[in-house]
Structures are given as C-alpha cells and as structure tokens.
C-alpha positions in Angstrom: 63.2 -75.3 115.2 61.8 -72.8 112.7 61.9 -68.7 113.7 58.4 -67.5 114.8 56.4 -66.6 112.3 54.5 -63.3 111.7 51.9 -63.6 109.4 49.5 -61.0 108.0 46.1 -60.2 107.8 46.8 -60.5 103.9 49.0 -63.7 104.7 46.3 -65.6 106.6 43.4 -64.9 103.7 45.7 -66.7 101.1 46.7 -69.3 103.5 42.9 -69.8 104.1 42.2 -70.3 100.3 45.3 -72.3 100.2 43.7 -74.7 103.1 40.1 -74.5 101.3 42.1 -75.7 98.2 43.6 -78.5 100.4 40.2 -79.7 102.3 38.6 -80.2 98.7 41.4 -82.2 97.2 42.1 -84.4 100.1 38.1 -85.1 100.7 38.4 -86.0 96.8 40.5 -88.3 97.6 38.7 -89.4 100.6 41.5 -88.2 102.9 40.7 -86.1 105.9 41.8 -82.6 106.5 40.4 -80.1 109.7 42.7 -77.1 109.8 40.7 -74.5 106.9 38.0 -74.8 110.0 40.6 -73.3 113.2 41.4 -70.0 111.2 39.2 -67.0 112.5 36.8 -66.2 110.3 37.3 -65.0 107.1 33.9 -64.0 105.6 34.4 -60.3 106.0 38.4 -60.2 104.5 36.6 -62.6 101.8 33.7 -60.8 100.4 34.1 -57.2 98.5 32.2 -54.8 100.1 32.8 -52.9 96.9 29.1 -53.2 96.0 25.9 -52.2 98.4 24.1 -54.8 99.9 20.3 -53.4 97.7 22.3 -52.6 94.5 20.8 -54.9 91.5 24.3 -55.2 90.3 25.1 -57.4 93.8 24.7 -61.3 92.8 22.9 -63.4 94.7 26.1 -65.7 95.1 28.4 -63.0 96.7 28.3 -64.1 99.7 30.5 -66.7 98.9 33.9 -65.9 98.5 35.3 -66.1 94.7 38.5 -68.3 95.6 36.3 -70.8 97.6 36.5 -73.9 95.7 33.6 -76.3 95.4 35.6 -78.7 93.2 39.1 -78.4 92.8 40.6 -78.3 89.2 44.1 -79.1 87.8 46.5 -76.2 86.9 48.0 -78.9 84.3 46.2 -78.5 81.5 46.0 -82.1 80.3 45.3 -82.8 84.2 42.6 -80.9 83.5 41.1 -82.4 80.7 41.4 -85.8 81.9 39.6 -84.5 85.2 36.5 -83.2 83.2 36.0 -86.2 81.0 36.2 -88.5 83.8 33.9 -86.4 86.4 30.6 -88.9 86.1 33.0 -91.9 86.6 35.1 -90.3 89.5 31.5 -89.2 91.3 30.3 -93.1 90.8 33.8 -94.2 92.2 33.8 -91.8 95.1 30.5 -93.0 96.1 31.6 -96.9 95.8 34.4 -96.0 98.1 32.2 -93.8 100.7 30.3 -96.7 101.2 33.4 -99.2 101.8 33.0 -100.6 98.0 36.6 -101.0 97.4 37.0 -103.4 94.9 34.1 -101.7 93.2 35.3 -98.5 93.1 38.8 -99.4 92.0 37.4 -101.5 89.1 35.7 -98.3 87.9 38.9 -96.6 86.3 40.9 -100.0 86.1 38.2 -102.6 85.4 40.9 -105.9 85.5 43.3 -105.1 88.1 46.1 -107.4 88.7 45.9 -107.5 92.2 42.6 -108.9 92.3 42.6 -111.7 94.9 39.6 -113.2 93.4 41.2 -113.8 90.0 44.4 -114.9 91.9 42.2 -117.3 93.9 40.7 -118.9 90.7 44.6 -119.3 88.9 45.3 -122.7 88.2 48.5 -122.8 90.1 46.5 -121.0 93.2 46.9 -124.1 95.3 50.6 -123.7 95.3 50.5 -120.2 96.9 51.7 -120.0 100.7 48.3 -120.2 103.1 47.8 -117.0 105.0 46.0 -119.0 108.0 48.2 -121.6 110.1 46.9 -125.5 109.1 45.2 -127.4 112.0 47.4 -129.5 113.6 50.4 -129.5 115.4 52.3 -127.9 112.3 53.7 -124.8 112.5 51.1 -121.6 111.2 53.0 -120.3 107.8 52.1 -116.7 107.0 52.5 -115.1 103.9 55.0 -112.5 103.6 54.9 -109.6 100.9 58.0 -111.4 98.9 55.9 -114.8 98.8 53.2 -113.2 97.0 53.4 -113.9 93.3 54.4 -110.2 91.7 51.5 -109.6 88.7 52.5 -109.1 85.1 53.2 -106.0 83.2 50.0 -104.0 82.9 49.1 -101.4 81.2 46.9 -98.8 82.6 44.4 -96.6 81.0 44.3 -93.1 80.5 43.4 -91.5 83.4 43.9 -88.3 85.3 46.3 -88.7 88.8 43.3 -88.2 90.7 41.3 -90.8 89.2 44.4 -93.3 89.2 44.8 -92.1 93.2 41.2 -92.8 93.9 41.7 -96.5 91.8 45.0 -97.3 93.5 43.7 -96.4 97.3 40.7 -98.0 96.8 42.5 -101.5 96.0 45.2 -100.5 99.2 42.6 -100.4 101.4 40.7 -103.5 99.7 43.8 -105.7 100.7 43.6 -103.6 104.6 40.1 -105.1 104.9 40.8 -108.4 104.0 44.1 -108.3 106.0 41.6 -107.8 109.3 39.0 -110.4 108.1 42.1 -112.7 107.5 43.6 -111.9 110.7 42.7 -114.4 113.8 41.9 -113.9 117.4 43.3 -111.2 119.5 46.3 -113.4 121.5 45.0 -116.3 120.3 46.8 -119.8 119.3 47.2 -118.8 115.8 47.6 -114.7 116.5 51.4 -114.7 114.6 50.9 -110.8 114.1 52.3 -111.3 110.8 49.1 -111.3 108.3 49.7 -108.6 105.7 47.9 -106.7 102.6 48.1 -109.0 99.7 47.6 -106.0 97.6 50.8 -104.2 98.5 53.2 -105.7 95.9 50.3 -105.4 93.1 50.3 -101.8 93.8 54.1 -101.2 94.5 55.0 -102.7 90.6 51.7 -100.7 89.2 53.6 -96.9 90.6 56.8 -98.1 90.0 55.7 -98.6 86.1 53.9 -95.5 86.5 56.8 -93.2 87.7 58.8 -94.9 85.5 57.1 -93.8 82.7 56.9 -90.1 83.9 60.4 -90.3 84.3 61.2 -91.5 80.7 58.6 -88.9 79.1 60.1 -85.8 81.4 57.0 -85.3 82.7 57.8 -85.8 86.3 57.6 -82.5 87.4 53.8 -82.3 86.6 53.2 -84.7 89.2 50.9 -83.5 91.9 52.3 -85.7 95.0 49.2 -87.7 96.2 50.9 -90.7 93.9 54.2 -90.4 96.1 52.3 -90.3 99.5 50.2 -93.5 98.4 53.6 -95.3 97.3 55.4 -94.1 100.6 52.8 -95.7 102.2 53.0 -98.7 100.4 57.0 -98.8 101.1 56.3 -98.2 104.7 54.5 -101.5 105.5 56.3 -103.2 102.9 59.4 -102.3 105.6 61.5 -100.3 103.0 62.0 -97.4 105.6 64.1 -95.4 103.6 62.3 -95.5 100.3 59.4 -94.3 101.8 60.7 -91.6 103.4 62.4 -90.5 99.8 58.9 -90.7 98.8 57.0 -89.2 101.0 59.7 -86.0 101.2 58.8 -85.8 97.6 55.0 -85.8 98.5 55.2 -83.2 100.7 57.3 -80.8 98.2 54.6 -81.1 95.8 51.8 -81.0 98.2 52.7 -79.3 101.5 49.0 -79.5 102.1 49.0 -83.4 102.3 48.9 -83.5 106.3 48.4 -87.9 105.5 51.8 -87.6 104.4 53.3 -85.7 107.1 51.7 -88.1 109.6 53.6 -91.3 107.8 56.9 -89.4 107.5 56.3 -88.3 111.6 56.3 -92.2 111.8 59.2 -92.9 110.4 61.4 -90.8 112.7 63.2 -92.6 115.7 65.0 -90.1 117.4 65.1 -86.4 117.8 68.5 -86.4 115.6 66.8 -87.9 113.0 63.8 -85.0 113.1 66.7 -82.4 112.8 68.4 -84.3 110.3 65.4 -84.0 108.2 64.2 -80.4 108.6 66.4 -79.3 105.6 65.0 -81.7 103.6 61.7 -80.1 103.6 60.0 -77.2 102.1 60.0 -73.9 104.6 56.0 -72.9 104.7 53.9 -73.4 107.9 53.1 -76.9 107.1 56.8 -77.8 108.6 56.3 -76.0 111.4 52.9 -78.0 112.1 54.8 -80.9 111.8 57.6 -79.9 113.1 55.5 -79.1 116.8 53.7 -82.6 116.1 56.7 -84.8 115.6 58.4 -83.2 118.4 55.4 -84.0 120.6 55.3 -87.7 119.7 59.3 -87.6 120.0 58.2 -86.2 123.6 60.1 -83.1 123.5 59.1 -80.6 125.7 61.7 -78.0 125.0 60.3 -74.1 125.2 61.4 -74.3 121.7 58.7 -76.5 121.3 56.2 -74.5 123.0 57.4 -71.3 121.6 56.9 -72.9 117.9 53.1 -74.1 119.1 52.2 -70.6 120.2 53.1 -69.1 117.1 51.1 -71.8 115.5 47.8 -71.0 118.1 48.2 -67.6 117.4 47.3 -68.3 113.3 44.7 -71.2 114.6 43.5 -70.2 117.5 40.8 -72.1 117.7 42.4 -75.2 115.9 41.9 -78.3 118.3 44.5 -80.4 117.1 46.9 -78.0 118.1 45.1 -77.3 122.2 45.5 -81.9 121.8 49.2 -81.4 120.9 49.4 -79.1 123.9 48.0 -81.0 126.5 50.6 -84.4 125.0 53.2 -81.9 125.9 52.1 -81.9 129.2 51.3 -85.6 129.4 55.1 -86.5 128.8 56.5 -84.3 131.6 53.7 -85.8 134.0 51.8 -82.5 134.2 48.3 -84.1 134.4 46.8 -81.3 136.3 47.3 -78.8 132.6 46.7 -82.1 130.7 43.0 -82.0 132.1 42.0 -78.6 132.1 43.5 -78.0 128.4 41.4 -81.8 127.3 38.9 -80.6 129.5 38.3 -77.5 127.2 38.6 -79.3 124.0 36.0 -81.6 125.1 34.0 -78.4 125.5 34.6 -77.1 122.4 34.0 -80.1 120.7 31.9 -82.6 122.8 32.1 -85.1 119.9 35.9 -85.4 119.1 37.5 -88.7 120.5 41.0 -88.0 119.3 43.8 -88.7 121.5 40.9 -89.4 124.4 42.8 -92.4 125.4 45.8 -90.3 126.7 43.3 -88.2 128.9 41.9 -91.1 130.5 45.8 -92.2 131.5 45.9 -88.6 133.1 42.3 -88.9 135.0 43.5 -92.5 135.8 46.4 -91.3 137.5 45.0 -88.7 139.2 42.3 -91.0 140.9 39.7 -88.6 139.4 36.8 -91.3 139.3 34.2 -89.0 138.4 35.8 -87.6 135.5 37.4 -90.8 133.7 33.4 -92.1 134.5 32.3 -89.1 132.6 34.6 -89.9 129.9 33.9 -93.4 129.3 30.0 -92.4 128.9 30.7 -89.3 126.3 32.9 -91.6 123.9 30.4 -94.5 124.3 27.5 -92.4 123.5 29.8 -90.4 120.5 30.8 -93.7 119.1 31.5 -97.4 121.3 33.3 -98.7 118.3 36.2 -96.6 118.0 39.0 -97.7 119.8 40.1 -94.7 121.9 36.3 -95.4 123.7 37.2 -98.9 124.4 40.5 -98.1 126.1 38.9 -95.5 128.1 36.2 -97.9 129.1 39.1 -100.2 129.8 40.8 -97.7 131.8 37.8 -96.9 133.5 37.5 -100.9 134.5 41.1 -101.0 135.4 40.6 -98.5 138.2 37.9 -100.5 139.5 40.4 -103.5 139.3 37.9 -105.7 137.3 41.3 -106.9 135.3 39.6 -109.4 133.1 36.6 -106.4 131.5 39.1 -104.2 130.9 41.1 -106.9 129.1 37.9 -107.3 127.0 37.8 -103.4 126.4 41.5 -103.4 125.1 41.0 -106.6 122.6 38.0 -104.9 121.4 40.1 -101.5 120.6 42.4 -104.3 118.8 40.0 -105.9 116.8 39.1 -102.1 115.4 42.3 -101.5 115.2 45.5 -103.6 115.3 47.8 -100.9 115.3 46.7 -98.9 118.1 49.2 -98.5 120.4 47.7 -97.4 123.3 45.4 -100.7 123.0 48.5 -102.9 123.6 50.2 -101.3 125.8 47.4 -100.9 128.5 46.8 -104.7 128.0 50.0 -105.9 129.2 49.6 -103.8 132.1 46.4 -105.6 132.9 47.9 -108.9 131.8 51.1 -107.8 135.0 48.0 -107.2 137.1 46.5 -110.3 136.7 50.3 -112.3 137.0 49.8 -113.6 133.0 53.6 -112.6 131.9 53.9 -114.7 129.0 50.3 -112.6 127.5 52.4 -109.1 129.3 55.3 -110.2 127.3 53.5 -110.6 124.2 51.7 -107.7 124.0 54.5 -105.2 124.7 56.2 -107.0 121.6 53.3 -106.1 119.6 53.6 -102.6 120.8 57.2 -102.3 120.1 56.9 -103.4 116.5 54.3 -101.1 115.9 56.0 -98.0 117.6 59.9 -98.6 118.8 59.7 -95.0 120.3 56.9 -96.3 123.0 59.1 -96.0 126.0 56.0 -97.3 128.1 56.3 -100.7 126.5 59.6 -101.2 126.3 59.4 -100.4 130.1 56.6 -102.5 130.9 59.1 -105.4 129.2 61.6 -104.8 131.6 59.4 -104.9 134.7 57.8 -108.1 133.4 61.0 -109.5 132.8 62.4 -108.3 135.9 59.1 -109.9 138.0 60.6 -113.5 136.6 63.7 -112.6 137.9 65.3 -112.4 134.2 67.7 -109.4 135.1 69.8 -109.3 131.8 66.8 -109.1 129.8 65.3 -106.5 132.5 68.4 -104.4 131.9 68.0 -104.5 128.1 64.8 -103.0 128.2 64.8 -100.4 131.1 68.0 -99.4 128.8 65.9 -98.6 125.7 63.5 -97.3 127.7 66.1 -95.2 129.2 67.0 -94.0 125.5 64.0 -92.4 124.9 63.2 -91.0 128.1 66.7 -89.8 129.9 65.5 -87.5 131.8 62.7 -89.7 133.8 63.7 -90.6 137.1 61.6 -94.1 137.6 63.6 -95.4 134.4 66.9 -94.7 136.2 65.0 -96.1 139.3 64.5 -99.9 137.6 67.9 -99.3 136.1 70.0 -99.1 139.3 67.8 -101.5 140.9 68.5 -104.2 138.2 72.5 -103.3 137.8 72.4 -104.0 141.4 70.8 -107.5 141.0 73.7 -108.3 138.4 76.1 -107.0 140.9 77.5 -104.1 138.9 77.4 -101.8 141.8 79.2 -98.8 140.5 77.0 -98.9 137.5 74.2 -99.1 139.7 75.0 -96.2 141.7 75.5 -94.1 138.6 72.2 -94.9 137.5 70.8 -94.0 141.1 72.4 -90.8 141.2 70.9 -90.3 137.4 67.0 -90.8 138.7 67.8 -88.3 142.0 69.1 -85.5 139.2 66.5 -86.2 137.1 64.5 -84.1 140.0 61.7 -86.5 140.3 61.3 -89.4 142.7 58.8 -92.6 141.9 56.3 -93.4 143.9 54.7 -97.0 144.1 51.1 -96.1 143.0 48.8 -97.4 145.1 46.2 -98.4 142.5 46.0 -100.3 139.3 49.0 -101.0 136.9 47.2 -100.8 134.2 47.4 -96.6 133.8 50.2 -97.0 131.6 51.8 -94.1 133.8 52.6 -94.0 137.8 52.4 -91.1 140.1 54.6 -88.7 140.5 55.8 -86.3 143.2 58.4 -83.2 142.7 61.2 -83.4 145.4 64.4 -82.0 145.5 66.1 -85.8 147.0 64.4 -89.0 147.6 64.4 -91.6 150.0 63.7 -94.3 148.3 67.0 -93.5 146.1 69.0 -92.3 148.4 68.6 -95.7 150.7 69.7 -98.2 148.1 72.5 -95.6 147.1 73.4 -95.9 150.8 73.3 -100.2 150.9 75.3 -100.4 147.5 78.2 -98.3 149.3 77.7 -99.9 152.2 78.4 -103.4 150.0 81.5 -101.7 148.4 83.0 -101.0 152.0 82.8 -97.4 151.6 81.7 -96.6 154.9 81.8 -92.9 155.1 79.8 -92.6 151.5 77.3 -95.1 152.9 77.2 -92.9 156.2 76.7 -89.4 154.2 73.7 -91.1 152.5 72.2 -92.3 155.3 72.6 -88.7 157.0 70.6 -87.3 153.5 68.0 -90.3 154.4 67.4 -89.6 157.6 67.5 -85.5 156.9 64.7 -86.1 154.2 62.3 -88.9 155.8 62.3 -86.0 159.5 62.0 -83.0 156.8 63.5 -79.5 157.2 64.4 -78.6 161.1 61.9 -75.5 162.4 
C-alpha cells in the first residue's frame, strides 16, 4: 500500500483541472466519470480576485474558471487538427450513440465496417456459419464461439482522429453487446447455454491490432492517448486472453491515469491479493493508484488498517466523494459489520437519495439484520429512482425473500438478469432462493454462472458446497468449501462446513484441524433463523463456541482419545452455563 499522501491547497486545484479535463474526455467518449464533483469547492482558489467585481475591465465570463474545459482539445498537434475537422461529424455521432444508435453512429466515421452483421448475414456462404441459437429438436444447442466467427479482411480505415476512431470502434462493441442480449435466450431456460457472445469482438480485435500495428511501424506510438488500449483490453478480456488485456490496459492507464473504465477492468482481472501487489509496480504512482488500489482491495475483501488508512487519506482530498463513503461501508460488509454498513449507506442515501450503486449489498446487510422497515424503505426508493436497474430488482428480491415468497423473489432476480447477465449479486441470491425452495439442480446452475463471471465470489462458491453437501455429495462439498476457504481464511462458518464435511469423509484429524481453524477465526456461525436467500448468515462475536467445540469433542471421542474428548466437553459445558458469578 502507497504512503499517505499530503496534498496541497495548490495540489488539489491542479488535480481539480486535471479531473475537469478527465470528466470532459470520458463523457466524449460516452464513458462515465463522478470524482471532479467530491472535491471541495474550488470556485474561490479558481477565479482571480485580481480585478473588482464593478470594474469595466472584469468580463462577464470570469466567473468561470480559465482551465475549465468545455471541450477538451488534443495536445498533439495533428490530434488536433483531425479533432477540429471532424467536430460536426463527432457531434452527429455522439448523438447517434446517446440515443443507443450504434450501428449508426459507428457508420458515421467508418461508413462499411467489416463487422457489420447485416452484411455478414447477406454473404453467400452465410448459411454455412455456426447458428448462435440451439436447433429445435433433440440435437444438441451449438453456440458460436469468438474463433468460429469468420475473421474480416484487411481494411483500411480512414483518417480519423483517436477520438473519432474510439467513438466508431465503441459504438460497433456495444452494437454486438446488444445483439448478444437480444440473441440470448431465457433466463435458466432449456436453451440458456450461457455461452452467446459479441459477434463483433474479433471484427474489432483485427481492426486495433492493424491499427497499433501501424503506429508501431511509423514510431508514432508514443502519441497515443490510451482510450484505444482500454477499448482493446476490453475486447481481450471477454475474448478470455487474460494476460493481453491486462498488458493493455496497464498501458491505458500510463497514458490516461484518468481512465477510471480501465481501472475497473484491470480490478477485474486480479484473483488474489498477491496478484494486486504484484502489480502495484507496474503502475504509474499518482492518486489514481491509490483509488484503485483502496477499490481493488475492497473487492479482494481486505480489510487491513492499511486499507483503511489509504481510504482516509483518500476522504480527506474527496470528502464528499460517495464512491469512496460506498467503498467504506463494503469494507465493513466483508468483516460482517452491518451495524457501520447501515449508518455509512444510510448517509449516502442521504446525500444522494437517487444513487442505486452497490444498493444491493445494503439490502444483504438490512436483510440480515431483520430490519423490515428499512430493506421495505429501500425497495420503494430504488423502485421509484429507477425499477429497471438491476440492483432495484435484487433489493425487491431480497425484500420478497424475507417474507419467504421464494418464487417473487425468484422473478425479481431473473429480471436483474435479463438487465444484466453479468450481475453478480443477481445470481448468487437466486441460488439461494432456488436451496430455499429444494431446486438444487437450478442452485447448482446458478452459482456456476456466478463463478464464471467472478471466481473471487466466495458466496457462490460456498453456496456450491452447501448444495452439494445437501445431496450428500461430500467430495464435491469439500472442493468447494476449500475455494471458498481460499478466499475467505479468516471466516469461521467456512472452516465450520469444512470440518463438518472432512468428518463425513472420515478424515478426522483433518476435520479437527479445520474445527479448531473456525474457533480461532474468533467467530462462531449461527443457523439464521430466516431466509437463505441473504447471501450472508448471522453472526455473533464469541471468544469459544459450542457448536464447534461439541463436534471437536465427538471426533476425539471417535479417535479414542478420551481425555481430549473430555477437555472439550469440560469447554462445552463451561460455555453453554457461561462465566460462574
């Protein structure tokens, strides 16, 4: 983790230009950026007070501070050039793309793109392509993979500024996302293979390739501006070339620290804490790293005081940044701290009545806590903010869930899906409700789809393990509660399933060892009493445990170690009739 860093009155007006600079660029480009808002204000470091407010040499416009950009410009001269010749066509493409145009706005700068799925529909050989949709019948479904889509000839692309060619190529990327959803079949359904993908990807992947090629060859890579790296990082990402990307989007973010998109994708791609600290070096050493060096952590689940210390530093230059009071309250989520989880989303919510970020998360937390009133309260401010996003459907569907009407919040969470098929929460909190209502073979499949979309989600590699271990399929149990154990060694119900399942296998001493590990973890798992379909159990901080200390005693007691099994049942017996008066 980085040193604290101190940062001047001087220091935080060039950082808010700098973050100004950023919002402009990235809404160019029709990427979103919020931090230029958290900074304190700036208008009275911004504006000379060199001349009186009645003197007639004051401008009308001085209000607004010089470095405040209204439309951001190229340093590169050429860049620049390009940018102003092109500023009619960019405004008409921008607006294609703000209203969900895509094809239409990419065909603006690149009028005959190769990856055009209507053109490859009309080919005379179209027949022969591999049918994204399963045939009727009892044939197997056939789903097209990103190597059986034909690879387009060379083309050559126009003369264009990066910005324009950004705004062309992520245009056609998302193109191919909304025909991968329309394409895509019902939630769970028959024919729901999970494996439908963006037909556009290898289009795109050849077009940058050419494209950096070319910069390469004419030393000109050093002008880039790294918005073409994040798009092709993202394109290597779901095209499962892990490593790539993450070349790629290192190089974004050494261009363009102020790309958070990129930051978010590299976070992604990180499985393990080692792999976060293994990185660090890699990266450029401004305050960007530290942001996402405090957000990785968090969705690593580290709460180390490191990590806190590193967050204050950061609420200290955005204090009123909510991103970083959300990252916060996750801190507290991992380590089961629900009480500060809902008094820090509590404020948020405050502040910000309309933001539904990471809302999904608080409704676990209310959930667990049994507060009713609240997670009712929540459900009816995301509904009325906006009922199609999908952290409002998993709160509804949390909120059903707790009344144990399984089967609406089952309809809540497919809904979040069919917004969103990556949404992890979505799947995860539908195979709890699939255990509730005994369907393990849906349970099953919808931690899978979890996994593949996030391996780090202990919470559905666990719920695996406790589905597996309800059909009495302990060697597949143990596999699971293992990688759940991975990511989260120091959680004593983990530990908890683990010993119980060793046991069932008869390893006893491995058992016992896994026992011990959930009573030194400090905190003992209690059987909630309500729904499974939280996605996290109550909690309760004791120094020993009955409920661990019994089976610890019965597994000695199987051994023939008598006087173990005897000082166990002494601790048993000491905790269940509490301290003596």
């Amino acid at each position: 983790m980085q040193e604290p860093v101190d940062v001047s009155k001087k220091d935080t007006a060039s950082l808010h230009r700098s973050l100004l600079k950023a919002s402009v660029q990235c809404s160019e480009r029709c990427l979103l950026a919020e931090l230029a808002s958290s900074l304190p204000d700036q208008t009275d470091s911004a504006v000379s007070n060199e001349t009186e407010s009645d003197s007639p040499m004051r401008d009308d416009d001085s209000s607004i501070p010089e470095s405040t950009p209204l439309f951001s410009t190229s340093h590169d001269p050429e860049e620049a050039r390009l940018e102003a010749q092109e500023v009619g066509k960019y405004l008409l493409a921008k607006s294609f793309f703000d209203c969900r145009e895509f094809d239409r706005c990419a065909a603006v700068f690149i009028p005959l793109t190769p990856t055009s799925s209507l053109l490859s529909s009309l080919a005379p050989d179209s027949d022969k392509q591999t049918p994204t949709k399963a045939a009727k019948g009892k044939g197997k479904a056939t789903v097209e993979s990103p190597e059986s889509i034909p690879k387009p000839r060379s083309y050559s692309l126009p003369c264009m500024s990066q910005k324009s060619l950004f705004l062309a190529l992520y245009a056609k990327y998302m193109a191919g996302e909304k025909r991968k959803d329309e394409d895509s079949e019902m939630i769970l359904g028959p024919m729901d293979t999970g494996a439908t993908v963006n037909k556009e990807l290898v289009g795109l992947g050849a077009i940058l390739e050419g494209w950096f090629g070319d910069r390469i060859s004419s030393g000109m890579y050093d002008r880039n501006q790294g918005w073409l790296e994040y798009l092709y990082g993202v394109i290597l990402k779901q095209g499962n070339s892990e490593a790539e990307a993450k070349e790629y989007l290192i190089k974004s973010v050494r261009l363009n620290p102020y790309i958070w998109s990129a930051w978010v994708e590299l976070q992604d791609l990180l499985p393990s804490i080692e792999s976060l600290h293994a990185l660090l070096p890699k990266l450029p050493s401004n305050i960007m790293t530290l942001l996402f060096n405090v957000s990785a952590s968090q969705s690593l689940a580290q709460t180390t005081p490191t990590v806190h210390d590193a967050l204050d530093t950061l609420d200290r230059i955005f204090p009123d940044s909510a991103f970083l009071k959300t990252q916060r309250a996750l801190l507290h989520y991992h380590i089961s701290n629900y009480q500060d989880t809902d008094a820090i989303f509590s404020s948020v919510i405050q502040r910000d009545p309309h933001r539904l970020d990471a809302l999904d998360h608080y409704s676990n937390a209310l959930f667990v806590l049994g507060d009713m009133p609240k997670l009712a309260f929540l459900a009816q401010l995301a509904t009325a903010t906006d009922k199609f996003r999908p952290e409002t459907c998993c709160i509804v569907g949390n909120y059903y869930s707790k009344k144990s009407e399984h089967e609406k919040a089952v309809q809540y969470f497919k809904r979040a899906l069919q917004l969103d098929r990556t949404f992890l929460s979505a799947w995860t909190l539908m195979g709890h409700e699939y255990v509730e209502m005994k369907n393990t073979h849906a349970a099953i499949e919808s931690y899978r789809r979890a996994v593949d979309i996030n391996r780090k989600d202990y919470r559905a590699w666990y719920g695996l393990g406790q589905t597996y271990e309800l059909l009495d399929m302990n060697h597949y149990a143990l596999f699971y509660f293992q990688r759940a154990a991975s990511l989260r060694p120091y959680d004593g119900r983990v530990w908890q399933a683990l010993g119980k399942c060793y046991a069932e296998i008869g390893r006893l001493d491995q058992a016992i060892k896994a026992y011990k590990r959930a009573l030194v973890s400090g905190i003992a798992y209690v059987e909630p009493t309500s729904s499974f379909g939280s996605g996290a159990s109550d909690y309760r901080d004791v120094v020993l445990s009955a409920e661990i200390l019994y089976p610890i005693a019965l597994l000695y007691e199987k051994m023939g170690e008598t006087e173990e099994c005897a000082r166990y049942m002494e601790m048993v017996i000491a905790t269940e009739e509490g301290p003596e008066m």
